[in-house]
N, C-alpha and C positions, 0 to 999 in steps of 0.2 A: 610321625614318620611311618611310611609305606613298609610290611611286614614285607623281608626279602627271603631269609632262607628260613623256611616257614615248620616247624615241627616235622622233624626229619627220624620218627621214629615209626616203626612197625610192630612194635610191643600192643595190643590189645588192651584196654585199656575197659577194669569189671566194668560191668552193666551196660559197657556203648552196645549200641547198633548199628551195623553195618547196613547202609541200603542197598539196593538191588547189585544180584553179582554181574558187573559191569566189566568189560573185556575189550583185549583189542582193538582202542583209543586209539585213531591215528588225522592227521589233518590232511588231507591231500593239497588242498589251495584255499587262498581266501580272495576275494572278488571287493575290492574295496572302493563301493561308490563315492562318499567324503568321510573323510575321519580327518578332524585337524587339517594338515595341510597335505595327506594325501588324496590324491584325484583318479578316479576311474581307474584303478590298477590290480590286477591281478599276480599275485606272491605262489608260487604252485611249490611245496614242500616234499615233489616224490622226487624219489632217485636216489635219494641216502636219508639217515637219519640223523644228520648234523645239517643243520642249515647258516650260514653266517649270512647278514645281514650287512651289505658296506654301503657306503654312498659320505657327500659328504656331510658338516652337519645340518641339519635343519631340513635330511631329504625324507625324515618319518621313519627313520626304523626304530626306535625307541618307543614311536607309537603303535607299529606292529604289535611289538612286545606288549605291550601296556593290554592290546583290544584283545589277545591270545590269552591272556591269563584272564580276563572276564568272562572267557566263553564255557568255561566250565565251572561246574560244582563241584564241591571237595566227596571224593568218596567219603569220609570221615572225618572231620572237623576237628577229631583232635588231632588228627596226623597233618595236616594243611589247611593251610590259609582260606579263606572261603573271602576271592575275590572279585570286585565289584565296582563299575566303570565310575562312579562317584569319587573312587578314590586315584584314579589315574583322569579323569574328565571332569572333575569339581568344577560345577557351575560359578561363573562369577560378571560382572557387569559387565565386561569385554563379552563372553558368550558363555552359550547357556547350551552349547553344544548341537542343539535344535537343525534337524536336516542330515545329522553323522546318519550313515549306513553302511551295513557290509555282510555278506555272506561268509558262513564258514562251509565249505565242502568238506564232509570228512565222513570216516567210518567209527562202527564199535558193536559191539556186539552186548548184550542183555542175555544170559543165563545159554538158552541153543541158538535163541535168536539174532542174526547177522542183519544189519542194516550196512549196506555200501553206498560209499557216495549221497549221501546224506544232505540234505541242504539246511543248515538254521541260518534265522536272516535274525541279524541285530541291529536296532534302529534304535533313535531317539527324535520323537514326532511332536511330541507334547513335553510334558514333565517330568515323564519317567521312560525308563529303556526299558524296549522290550525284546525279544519276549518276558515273563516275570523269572527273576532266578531259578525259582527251583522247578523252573520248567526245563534250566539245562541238562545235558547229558553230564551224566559224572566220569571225572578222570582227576587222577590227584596231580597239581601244579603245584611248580616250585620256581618260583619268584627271585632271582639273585639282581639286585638292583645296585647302583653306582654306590649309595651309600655304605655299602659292605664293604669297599674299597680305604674307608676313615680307618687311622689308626685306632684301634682301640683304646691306647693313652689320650687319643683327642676326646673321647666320648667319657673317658672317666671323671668325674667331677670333685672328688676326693683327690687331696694331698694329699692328707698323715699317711702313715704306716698302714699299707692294707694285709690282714690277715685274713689267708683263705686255707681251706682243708683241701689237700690231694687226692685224686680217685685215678688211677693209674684204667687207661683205657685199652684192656686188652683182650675183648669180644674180636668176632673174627674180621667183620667188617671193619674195627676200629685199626686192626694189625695190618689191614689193605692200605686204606685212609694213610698211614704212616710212609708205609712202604712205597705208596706213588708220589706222595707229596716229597718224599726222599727223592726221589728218583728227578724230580722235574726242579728241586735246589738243588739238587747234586751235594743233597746232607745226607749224612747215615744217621739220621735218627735214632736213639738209643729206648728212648719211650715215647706215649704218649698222651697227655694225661688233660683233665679236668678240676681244674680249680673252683672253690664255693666260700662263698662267706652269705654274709645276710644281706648284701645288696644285689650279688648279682654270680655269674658266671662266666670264665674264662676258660680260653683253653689252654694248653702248655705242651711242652715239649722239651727232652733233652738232648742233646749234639753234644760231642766234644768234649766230654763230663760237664758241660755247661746248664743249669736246669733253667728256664724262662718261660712267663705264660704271652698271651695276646698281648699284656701292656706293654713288654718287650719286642715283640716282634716287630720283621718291617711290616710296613701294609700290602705290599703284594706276598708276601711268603704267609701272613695270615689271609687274603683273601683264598688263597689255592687251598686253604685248607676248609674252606666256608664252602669253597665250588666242588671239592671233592666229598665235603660233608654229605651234601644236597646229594649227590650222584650216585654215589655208593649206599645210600638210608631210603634213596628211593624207589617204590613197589616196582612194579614188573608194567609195562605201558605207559610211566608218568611223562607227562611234559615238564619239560625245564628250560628255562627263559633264562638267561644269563646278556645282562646289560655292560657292554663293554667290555670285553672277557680278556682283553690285551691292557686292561687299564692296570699300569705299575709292575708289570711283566717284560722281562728282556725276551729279546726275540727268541733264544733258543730254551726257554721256557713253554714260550707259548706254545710252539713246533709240540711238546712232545706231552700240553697240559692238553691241548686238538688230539691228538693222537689217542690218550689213554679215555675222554670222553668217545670218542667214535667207537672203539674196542668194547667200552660198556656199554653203549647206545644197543649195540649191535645183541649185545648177550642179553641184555636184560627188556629188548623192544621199545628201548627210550624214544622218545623224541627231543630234542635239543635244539634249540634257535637260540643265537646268540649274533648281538652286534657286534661291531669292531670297526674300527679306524686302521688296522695294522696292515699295509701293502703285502704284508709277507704271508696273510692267509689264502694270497691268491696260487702262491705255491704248494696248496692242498687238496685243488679243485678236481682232482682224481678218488677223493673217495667223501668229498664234502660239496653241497650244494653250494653256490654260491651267487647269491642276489644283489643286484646292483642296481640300486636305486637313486633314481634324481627328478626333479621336475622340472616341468615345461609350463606353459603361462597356461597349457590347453587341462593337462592332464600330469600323472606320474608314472614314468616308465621305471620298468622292474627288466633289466637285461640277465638273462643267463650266461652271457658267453664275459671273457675278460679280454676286452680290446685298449689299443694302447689310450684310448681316451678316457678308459676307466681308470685307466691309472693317473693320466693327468688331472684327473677332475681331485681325484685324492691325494696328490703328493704338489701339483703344481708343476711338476717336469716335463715333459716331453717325451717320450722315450718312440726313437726310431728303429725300429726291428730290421729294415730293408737298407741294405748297403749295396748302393750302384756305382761302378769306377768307371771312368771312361777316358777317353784320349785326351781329350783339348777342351777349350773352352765351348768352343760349337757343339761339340757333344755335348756337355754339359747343360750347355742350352737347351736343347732337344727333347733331351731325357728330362728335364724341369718341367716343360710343357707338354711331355707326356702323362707326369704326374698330376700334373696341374686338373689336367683332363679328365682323368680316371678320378679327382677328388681325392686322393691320395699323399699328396707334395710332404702332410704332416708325420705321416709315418715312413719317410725314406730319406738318406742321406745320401750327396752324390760326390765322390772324389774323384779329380782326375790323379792319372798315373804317367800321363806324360806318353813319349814314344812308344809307338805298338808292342815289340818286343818288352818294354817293362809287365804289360798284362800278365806272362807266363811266369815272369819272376816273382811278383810281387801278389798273382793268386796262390806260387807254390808254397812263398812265406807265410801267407795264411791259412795254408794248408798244412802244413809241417807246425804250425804254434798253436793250430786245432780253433781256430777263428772262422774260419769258412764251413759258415750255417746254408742251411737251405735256402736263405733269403738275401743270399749275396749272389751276386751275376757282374761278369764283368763282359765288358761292352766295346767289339771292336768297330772303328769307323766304316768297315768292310772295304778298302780298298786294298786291304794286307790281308793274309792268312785268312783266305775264305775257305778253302776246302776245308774237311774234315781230316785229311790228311797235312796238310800244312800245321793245322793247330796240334797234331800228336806230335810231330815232329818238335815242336817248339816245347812242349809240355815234359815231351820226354828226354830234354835239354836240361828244362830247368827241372826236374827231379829225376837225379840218379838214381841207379841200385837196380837191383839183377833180383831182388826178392819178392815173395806174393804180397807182399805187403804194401810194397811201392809199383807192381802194376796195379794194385786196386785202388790207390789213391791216384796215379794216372788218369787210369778211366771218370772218377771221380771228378777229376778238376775239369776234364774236357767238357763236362755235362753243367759248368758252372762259366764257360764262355761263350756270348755269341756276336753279333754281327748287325747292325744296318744290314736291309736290302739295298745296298746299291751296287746301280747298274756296272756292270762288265766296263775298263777302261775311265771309269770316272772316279774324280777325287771329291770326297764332300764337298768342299766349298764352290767344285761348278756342277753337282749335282744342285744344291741349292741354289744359282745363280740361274739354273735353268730353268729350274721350278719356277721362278718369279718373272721370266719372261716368254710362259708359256700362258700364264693367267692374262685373261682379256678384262680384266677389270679396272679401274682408275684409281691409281693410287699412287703416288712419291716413289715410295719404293721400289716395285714393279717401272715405274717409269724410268729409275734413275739405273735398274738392272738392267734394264735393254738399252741402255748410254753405253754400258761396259762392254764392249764386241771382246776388246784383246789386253790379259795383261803377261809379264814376265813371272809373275809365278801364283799357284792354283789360289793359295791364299789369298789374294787381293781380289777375286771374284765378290767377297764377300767384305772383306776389310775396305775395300774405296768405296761400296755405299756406304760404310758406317763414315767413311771421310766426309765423302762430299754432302749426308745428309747433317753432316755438324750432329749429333748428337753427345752427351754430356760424357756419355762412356762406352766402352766399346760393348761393355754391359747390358746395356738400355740399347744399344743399337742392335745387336745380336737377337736380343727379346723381340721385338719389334718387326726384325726380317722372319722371323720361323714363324709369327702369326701370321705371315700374310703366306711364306710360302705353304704353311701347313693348310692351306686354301684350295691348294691344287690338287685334284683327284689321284694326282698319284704316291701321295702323302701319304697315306693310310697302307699303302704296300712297304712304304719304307722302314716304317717305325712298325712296321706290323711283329717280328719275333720279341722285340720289346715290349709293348705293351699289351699280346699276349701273354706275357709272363709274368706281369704284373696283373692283370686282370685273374689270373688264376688264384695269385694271394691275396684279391681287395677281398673275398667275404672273410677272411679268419683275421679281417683285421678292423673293416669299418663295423658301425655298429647301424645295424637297419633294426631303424623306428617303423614297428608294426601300425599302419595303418587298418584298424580294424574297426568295425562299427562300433557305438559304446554300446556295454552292455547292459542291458538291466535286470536286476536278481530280481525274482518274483519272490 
């Protein structure tokens, strides 16, 4: 079994030797040509010192983790693990690993001497990986691997009766250790203590007047105290790798187990990577790195930003941020094929609201129940309330009140309504019936709209071709007429304040795949 939270003490230990005084360890990025199944990708670790790792499984952050803990030598071997690609890349007849490469760019400093941006390049060409070990820079790693997530009673091998001696842990460090692991059960801890016998070591703890060791515990309330082990015992600069750090954690654990690491990250110059599957760390991305990773047949993209398809790649949902309401079902069509366009159709929903007058009511109710986000807009056909003064009027109908409170949400809603360009005197449906008999091109459509000279009312400009061309729904017929009429040059004026405003939120929302040369680490 892979050593995970590795001799977490700073006690000096007679006769060791310390080697060279080593400092300010930091990793800027790693550059990763192949490692297992990732390809050509670069991971960049500045901007905080919490990095989490998501994607979904099988996109390699595990093996991140795995090539960051081989890149160093232990300052002191009896304080940490001294690890080594053999044991996360163990050769076997499937592969022999042969062709893995990757840079690490990073800093550290040796006694006065600062080295920045640093290049070591880790390979495996032949038989063995190089560079040789103890040609790495030293920094002490701390390994928290899945398996630390096992109940301890899983791992115990003995039934009888086990007797152990109590060592009550009250160093200062150990009085912290208690005090956050309290804080993130929402236990008040009474102690916290150390159990021994002659097979082995546990830890323990009192609640409640209740005393229990690890064999008791659940396994997420004993791993937080493995992760806060490592965190709080470890030196000034160390790296610490945490695999799965949501594994057996409720959400509002996690929240505040995120929180107490970045706080010591920050005091003690830690670095911190850790994986996670939990959607709910994306809600931290203001003081935590967050990488998002997945593959393509070509390569592995590493995204910094959280777009809605990160979230579906990880949960399987969908999640629309863009809420569009409009009149009728024509609108509705319009604005579909305005999405359609911009490549956007997956992150917007579109409701009609029925007659023009419902827009002012029914944006004031989402206004007043605090629902109307920046990414709502509601959509008149522009045949009704075009001025700016018609729509205050309308607005200042549907929200009362004489207070600053309610002209500020006034001004508010009005900045959340707009309009089709259409022309002066025309009603949608023989604005588009026009469109389609201004194109000189051959088509059904266009042919069957210059049939129509005269009907008894506006809607049938557009509802007799869906008649007489028999289609299956008025659905499929509507679809059909806005691609031909969106043909016409004067198309693009019409749907122009609309898809303007959608164009201004497509980058905080789609995810642009870097087309970049590949690179190669010398």
């Amino acid at each position: 079994m892979l050593h995970n939270m590795v001799k977490c003490t700073n006690k000096p230990i007679k006769g060791e030797v310390e080697m060279a005084d080593y400092s300010q360890q930091k990793i800027r990025k790693v550059y990763i040509n192949l490692l297992k199944n990732l390809k050509e990708v670069e991971i960049d670790f500045s901007g905080s010192s919490l990095t989490a790792l998501i994607g979904i499984n099988g996109s390699g952050k595990s093996t991140i983790l795995h090539a960051l803990a081989c890149c160093y030598k232990p300052i002191n071997e009896n304080r940490t693990y001294n690890y080594k690609f053999s044991q996360f890349f163990t050769p076997t007849v499937d592969s022999l690993w042969q062709g893995s490469r990757f840079t690490m760019y990073h800093d550290y400093r040796i006694g006065s001497r600062v080295h920045e941006d640093s290049e070591t390049t880790f390979s495996k060409n032949a038989d063995r990986w190089s560079p040789k070990y103890d040609r790495r820079v030293a920094r002490d790693v701390f390994y928290i691997g899945i398996n630390t997530g096992v109940p301890k009673i899983e791992e115990e091998k003995r039934q009888s009766f086990i007797r152990y001696s109590t060592t009550l842990l009250d160093d200062a460090t150990s009085r912290v250790i208690k005090e956050k692991a309290g804080y993130i059960m929402n236990r008040d801890y009474s102690s916290y203590n150390l159990h021994s016998d002659s097979k082995g070591k546990y830890i323990g703890v009192e609640y409640n007047q209740a005393k229990y060791s690890s064999l008791s515990m659940s396994a997420g309330e004993q791993r937080i105290f493995k992760i806060l082990s490592a965190v709080y015992n470890a030196p000034k600069n160390s790296l610490i790798l945490i695999d799965e750090i949501d594994l057996l954690l409720h959400v509002f654990a996690l929240k505040k187990l995120v929180e107490i690491l970045y706080h010591r990250a920050e005091d003690k110059k830690l670095q911190i990577v850790f994986t996670t599957h939990s959607i709910n760390i994306l809600n931290y991305n203001e003081f935590i790195n967050i990488r998002h990773l997945y593959n393509t047949s070509d390569k592995t993209i590493c995204l910094t930003d959280t777009k809605p398809d990160t979230i579906y790649r990880m949960t399987g949902e969908s999640t629309r941020p863009i809420d569009l309401f409009v009149e009728d079902d024509l609108a509705f069509t319009i604005v579909n094929q305005i999405t359609e366009s911009l490549n956007m159709s997956r992150y917007v929903n579109v409701t009609r609201y029925g007659a023009a007058q419902n827009c002012f009511t029914t944006a004031a109710g989402m206004m007043l129940s605090n629902k109307l986000t920046s990414e709502c807009l509601f959509i008149l056909d522009g045949d009704m309330y075009v001025s700016d003064e018609d729509k205050i009027d309308r607005v200042n109908s549907a929200l009362t009140g004489s207070a600053q409170k309610s002209s500020e949400m006034r001004n508010k809603l009005v900045n959340h309504i707009t309009q089709f360009n259409l022309p002066d005197g025309f009603a949608p449906e023989f604005f588009i019936h026009s469109l389609l008999k201004e194109l000189t091109i051959t088509h059904q459509i266009v042919e069957t709209a210059k049939e129509i000279q005269k009907v008894d009312n506006t809607h049938k400009y557009v509802d007799d071709i869906i008649e007489r061309m028999n289609y299956q729904s008025k659905e499929v017929g509507l679809s059909k007429i806005i691609d031909v009429a969106s043909q016409n040059e004067k198309w693009e004026h019409y749907i122009y304040p609309i898809k303007n405003w959608l164009k201004a939120l497509r980058n905080d929302l789609s995810e642009e795949i870097p087309n970049e040369p590949v690179f190669q680490s010398t």
